[in-house]
C-alpha positions as a printed Julia matrix, in Angstrom:
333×3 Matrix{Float64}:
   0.0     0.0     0.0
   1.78    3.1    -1.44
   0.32    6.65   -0.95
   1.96    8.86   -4.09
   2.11   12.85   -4.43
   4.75   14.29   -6.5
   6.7    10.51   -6.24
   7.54   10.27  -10.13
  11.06   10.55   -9.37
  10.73    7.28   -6.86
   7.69    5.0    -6.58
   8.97    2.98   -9.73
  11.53    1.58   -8.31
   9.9     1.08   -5.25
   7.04   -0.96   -7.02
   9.93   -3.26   -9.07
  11.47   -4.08   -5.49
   8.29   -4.78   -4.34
   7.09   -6.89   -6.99
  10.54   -9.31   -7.2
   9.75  -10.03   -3.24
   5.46  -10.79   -3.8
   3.85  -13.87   -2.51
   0.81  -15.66   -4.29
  -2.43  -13.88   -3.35
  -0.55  -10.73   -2.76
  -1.64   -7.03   -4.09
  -0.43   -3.76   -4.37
  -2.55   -0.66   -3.88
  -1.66    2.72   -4.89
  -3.4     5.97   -4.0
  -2.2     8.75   -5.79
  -3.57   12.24   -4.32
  -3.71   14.37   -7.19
   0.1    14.34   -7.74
   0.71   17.34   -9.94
   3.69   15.43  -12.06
   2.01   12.92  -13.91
   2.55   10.27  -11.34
  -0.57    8.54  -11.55
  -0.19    7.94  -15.3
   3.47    6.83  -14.9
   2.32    4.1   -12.75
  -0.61    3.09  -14.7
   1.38    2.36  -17.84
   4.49    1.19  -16.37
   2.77   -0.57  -13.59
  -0.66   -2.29  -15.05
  -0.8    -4.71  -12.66
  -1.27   -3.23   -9.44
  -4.14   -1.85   -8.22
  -4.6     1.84   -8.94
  -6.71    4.67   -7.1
  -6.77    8.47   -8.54
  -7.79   10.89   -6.01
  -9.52   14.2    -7.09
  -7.79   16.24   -4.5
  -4.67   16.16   -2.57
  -6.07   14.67    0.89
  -3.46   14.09    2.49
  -1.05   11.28    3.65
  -3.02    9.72    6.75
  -6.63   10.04    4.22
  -4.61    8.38    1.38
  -3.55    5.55    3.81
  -6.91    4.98    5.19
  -8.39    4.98    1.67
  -6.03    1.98    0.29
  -6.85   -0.12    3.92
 -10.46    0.2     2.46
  -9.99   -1.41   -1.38
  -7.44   -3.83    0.31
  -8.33   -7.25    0.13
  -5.3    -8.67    1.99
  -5.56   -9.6     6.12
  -2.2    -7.81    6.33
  -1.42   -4.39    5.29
   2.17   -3.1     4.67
   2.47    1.17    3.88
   5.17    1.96    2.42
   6.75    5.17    1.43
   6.97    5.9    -2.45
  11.09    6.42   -1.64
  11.61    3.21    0.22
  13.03    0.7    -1.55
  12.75   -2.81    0.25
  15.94   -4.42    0.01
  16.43   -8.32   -1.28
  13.96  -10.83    1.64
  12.79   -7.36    3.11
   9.0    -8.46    2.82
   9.84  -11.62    4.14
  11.54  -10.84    6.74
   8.41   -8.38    7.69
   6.13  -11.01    7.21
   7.41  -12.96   10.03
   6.53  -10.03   12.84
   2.91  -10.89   12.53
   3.76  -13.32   14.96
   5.16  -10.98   17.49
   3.77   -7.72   17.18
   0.47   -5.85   16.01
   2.14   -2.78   14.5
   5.71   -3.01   13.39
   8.3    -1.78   10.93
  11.51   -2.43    8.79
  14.92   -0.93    9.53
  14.82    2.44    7.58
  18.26    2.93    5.92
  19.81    6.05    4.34
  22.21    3.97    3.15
  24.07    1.19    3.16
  26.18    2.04    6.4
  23.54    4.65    7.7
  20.58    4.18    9.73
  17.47    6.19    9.23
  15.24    4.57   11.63
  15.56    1.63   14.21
  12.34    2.02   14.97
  10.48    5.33   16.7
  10.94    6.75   20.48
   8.03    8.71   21.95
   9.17   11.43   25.05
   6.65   11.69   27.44
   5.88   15.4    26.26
   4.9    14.04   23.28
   7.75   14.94   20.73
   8.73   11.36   18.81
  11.59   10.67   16.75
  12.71    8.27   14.6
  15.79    6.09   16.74
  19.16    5.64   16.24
  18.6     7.97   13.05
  22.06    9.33   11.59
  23.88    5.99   13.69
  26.16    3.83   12.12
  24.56    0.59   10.98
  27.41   -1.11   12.48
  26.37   -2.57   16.0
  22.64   -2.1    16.17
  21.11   -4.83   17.84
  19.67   -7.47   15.01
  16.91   -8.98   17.11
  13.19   -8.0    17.1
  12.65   -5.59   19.76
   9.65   -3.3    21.46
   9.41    0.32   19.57
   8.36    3.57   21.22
   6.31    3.58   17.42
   6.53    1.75   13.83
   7.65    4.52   11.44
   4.78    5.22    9.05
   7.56    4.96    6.13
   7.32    0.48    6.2
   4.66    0.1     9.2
   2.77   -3.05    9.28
  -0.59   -4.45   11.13
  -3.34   -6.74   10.48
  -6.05   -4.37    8.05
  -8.72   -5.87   10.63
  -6.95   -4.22   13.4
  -6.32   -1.1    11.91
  -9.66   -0.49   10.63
 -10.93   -1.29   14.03
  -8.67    1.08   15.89
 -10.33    3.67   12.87
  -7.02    4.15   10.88
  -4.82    6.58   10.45
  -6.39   10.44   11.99
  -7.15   11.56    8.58
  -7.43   15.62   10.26
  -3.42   15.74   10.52
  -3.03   15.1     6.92
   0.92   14.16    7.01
   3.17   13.72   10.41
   2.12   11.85   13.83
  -0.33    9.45   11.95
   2.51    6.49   12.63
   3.03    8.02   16.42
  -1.11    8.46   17.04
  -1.54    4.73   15.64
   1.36    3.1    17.19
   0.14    4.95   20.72
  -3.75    3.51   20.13
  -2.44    0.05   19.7
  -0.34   -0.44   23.11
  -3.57    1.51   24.58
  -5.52   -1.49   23.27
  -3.39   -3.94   24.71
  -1.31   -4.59   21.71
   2.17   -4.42   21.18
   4.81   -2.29   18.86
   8.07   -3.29   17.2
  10.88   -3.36   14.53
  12.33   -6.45   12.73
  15.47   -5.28   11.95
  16.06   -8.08    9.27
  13.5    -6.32    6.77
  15.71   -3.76    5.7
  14.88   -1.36    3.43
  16.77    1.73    1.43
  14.51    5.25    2.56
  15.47    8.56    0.25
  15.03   10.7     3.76
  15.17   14.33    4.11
  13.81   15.65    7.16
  13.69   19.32    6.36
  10.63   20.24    4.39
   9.79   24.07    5.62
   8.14   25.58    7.62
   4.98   23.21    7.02
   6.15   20.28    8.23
   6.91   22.28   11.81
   3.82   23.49   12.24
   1.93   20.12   11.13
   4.65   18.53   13.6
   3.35   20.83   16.51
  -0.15   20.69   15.79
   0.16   17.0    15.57
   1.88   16.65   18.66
  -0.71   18.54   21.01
  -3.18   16.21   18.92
  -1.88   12.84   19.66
  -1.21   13.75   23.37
  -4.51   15.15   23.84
  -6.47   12.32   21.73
  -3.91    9.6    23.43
  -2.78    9.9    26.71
  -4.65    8.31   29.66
  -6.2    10.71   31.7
  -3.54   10.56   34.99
  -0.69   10.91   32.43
  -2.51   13.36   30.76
  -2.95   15.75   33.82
   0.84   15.12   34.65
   2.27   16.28   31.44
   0.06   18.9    30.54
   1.89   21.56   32.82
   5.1    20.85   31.7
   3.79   21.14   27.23
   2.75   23.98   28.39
   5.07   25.92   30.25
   7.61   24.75   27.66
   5.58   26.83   24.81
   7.52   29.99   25.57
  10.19   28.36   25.29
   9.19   26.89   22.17
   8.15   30.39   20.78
  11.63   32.06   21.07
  12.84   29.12   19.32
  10.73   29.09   16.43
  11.36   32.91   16.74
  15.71   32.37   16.25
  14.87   30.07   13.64
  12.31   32.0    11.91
   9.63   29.58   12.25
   7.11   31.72   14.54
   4.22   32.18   11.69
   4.41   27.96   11.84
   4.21   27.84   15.25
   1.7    30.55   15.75
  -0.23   28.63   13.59
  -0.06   25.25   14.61
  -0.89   26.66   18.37
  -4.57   28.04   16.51
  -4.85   25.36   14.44
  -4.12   22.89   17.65
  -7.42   25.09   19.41
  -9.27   25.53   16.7
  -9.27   21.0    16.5
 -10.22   21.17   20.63
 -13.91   19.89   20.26
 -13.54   17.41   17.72
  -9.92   16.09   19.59
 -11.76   15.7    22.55
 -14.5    13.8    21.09
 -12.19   11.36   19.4
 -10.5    11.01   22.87
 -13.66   10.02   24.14
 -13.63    7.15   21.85
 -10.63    6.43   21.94
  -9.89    5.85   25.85
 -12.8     3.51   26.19
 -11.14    1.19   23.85
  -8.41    1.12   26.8
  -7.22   -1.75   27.86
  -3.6    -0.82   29.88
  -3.08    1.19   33.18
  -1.26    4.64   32.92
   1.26    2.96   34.26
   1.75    0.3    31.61
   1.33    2.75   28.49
   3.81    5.69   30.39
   6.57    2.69   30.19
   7.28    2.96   26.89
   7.62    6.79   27.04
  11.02    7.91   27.43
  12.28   10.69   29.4
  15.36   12.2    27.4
  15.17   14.21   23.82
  17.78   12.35   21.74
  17.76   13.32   17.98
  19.87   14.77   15.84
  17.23   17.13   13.88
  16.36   18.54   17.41
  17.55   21.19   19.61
  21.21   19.63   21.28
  20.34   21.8    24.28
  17.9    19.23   25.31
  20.6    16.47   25.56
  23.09   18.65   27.52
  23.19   17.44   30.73
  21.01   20.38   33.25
  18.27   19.95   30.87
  18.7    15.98   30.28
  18.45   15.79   34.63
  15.06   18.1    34.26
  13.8    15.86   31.84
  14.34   13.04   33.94
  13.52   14.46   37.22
   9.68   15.29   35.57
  10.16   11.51   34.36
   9.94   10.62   37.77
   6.67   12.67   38.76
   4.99   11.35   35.94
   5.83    7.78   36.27
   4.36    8.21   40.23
   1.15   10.22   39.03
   0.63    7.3    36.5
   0.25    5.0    39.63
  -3.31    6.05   40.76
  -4.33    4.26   37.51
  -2.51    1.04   38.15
């Protein structure tokens, strides 16, 4: 399942890797949203044989996602990004976490010595990453391991499970969708991980405007808000938001403030509808505060983010919150 916009310059080879590496009875479902390069008819006539949806507008990469679950036919769905190239026994080597893990991912490479992502880490104020991004390849751990989230760019589940848990959030159009999802299984009761042995080649560049940071924001106050069991949620709302000044002169230095501005409206202006969708989703809980806050971590680590949060005053703050919030999380045991 491949969601295309603009990908005319990648999703062929992408569809030739993934065709080499198909089982009997398998399919491949494209949704192309409105890509303004021709796209759509590139794949038709070099691809005839997979299954091809034109959308009238741009909707989106969560919408386009949640459209190809619904033509699937398959009991498990793979997305994969139009620039990520599964490498030789990559499917395979996916197929084999459906025994271990309802959402899960590949290992993301940049190249071939250069991770991308291990597989996602969530901080407890909501900001996710992808892990071990920018790391030598050399020494990661091969064996299948827990995941903070599956990275949106290879993520697997069962298409009963994900259209259960109501897809991807369709309202935050590109960013979070893999964190949001990932977050609503292990509130479920499920579980989230990487198989490292399903590797495949990802054409990454994080920087994409001033856009992207104010979808990230928005997103981020989303997912909390829409995710986080209620003690947890009490316990880390002081700390978002006496960090939002901070976050202002930061956008400020870096000329971002018109993103942030607007993903702090845009983040009100979604209030009643968030809410209502929290609603629905904590009553498909299934784990204590406790359990879910486990797999939160309580140190920034990432290269594309400030390095002043990894210095060690602000690391010790970080963990010293950690602490509260892991002990607030108890009353919900």
């Amino acid at each position: 399942m491949i969601v295309t916009y603009a990908s005319s310059g990648h999703v062929l080879a992408a569809l030739a890797a993934v065709r080499a590496q198909l089982d009997p009875g398998d399919e491949v479902v494209v949704v192309d949203n409105a890509s303004p390069d021709g796209t759509a008819d590139l794949i038709g006539q070099a691809a005839p044989w997979i299954r091809l949806e034109r959308s009238a507008t741009n909707s989106g990469f969560a919408a386009g996602c949640n459209r190809g679950a619904e033509l699937a036919r398959g009991e498990l769905l793979l997305f994969l990004n139009p620039d990520a190239i599964p490498q030789p026994g990559a499917l395979a080597a996916l197929r084999a976490g459906a025994a271990r893990w309802d959402a899960w991912q590949g290992l993301l490479l940049r190249d071939d010595e250069v991770v991308n992502s291990a597989g996602g880490a969530v901080h407890y104020l909501g900001v996710a990453w992808a892990g071990g991004c920018d790391s030598p390849l050399i020494g990661l751990a091969r064996d299948p391991r827990a995941t903070g989230f599956a990275s949106g760019g290879c993520l697997a589940i069962a298409r009963e499970r994900f259209l259960s848990l109501g897809g991807f959030p369709a309202p935050y159009f590109m960013y979070y969708e893999d964190v949001d999802l990932s977050l609503r299984v292990r509130l479920a009761g499920g579980s989230v991980g990487i198989e490292p042995a399903a590797r495949f080649r990802h054409d990454y560049d994080f920087e994409k405007g001033a856009e992207k940071w104010r979808r990230l924001e928005r997103n981020r106050w989303w997912t909390v808000l829409r995710t986080y069991p209620t003690p947890l949620l009490l316990a880390v709302l002081p700390a978002m938001l006496c960090l939002e000044p901070a976050l202002l002169l930061v956008a400020a230095r870096d000329r971002r403030l018109t993103a942030k501005l607007g993903a702090m409206r845009a983040t009100a202006g979604g209030l009643p509808r968030v809410l209502r969708e929290r609603r629905t989703i904590q009553a498909r809980r299934t784990v204590s505060a406790t359990e879910f806050a486990a797999a939160l971590v309580a140190v920034v680590d990432s290269p594309y983010l400030p390095a002043a949060t990894r210095h060690r005053p602000a690391a010790a703050l970080q963990r010293a919150y950690g602490a509260f919030v892991r002990l607030a999380c108890r009353i919900d045991r």
